[in-house]
N, C-alpha and C positions, 0 to 999 in steps of 0.2 A: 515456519512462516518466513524465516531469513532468506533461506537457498530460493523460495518458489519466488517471494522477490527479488532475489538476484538473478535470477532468469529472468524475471520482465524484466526488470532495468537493463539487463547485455541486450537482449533484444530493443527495448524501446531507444537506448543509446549507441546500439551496434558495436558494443564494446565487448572482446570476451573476456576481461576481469577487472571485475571490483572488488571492492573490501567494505564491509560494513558500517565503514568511517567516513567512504569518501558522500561530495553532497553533491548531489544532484546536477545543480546548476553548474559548477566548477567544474564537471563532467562534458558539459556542453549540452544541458539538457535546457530547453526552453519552455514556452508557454504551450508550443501545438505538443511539444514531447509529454509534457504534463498531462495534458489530459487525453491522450494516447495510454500514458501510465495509469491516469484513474481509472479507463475503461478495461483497461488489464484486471485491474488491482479489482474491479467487480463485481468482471466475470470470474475471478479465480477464487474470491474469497467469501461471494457472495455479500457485499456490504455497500453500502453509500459511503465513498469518500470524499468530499468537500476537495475543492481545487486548491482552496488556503491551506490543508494537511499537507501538501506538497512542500511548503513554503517552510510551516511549521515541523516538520518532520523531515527535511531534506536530505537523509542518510537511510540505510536500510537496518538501518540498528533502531533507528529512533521509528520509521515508520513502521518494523515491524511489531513494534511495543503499542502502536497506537493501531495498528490493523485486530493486534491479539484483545485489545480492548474494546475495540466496535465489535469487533464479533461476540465477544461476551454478551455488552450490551445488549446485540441482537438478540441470542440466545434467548437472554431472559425473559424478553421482548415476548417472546414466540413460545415461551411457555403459556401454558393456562391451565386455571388450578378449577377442577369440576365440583362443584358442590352435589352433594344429593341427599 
């Protein structure tokens, strides 16, 4: 989850290195960059991100701990259990 987000964010911030510590913002990333990055973050991972994850999660350490958790969520989401 870390490296495929540190590929959007070089891409989304035109940067070719980051570290999993650095945030977002202090990067030079903004509000149109943000949600450039949520429609990344997606399509790649398949999930609804909130624009305030951004905010809340501003490194790729911390958002990949909350992408590896929506997707769980989803996961579970998308089970169903058959009775017969």
């Amino acid at each position: 989850t870390q490296k495929t987000l540190a590929t959007i964010w070089q891409s989304t911030l035109d940067t070719p290195e980051i570290s999993i510590k650095d945030n977002f913002f202090e990067l030079g990333g903004h509000s149109i960059m943000a949600m450039q990055l949520i429609n990344q973050v997606q399509r790649d991972f398949d999930i609804s991100l909130p624009l305030e994850k951004v905010f809340l999660a501003p490194n790729i350490e911390e958002m990949a701990a909350l992408i590896d958790e929506l997707r769980a969520q989803t996961s579970a989401e998308k089970t169903v259990t058959l009775r017969i």
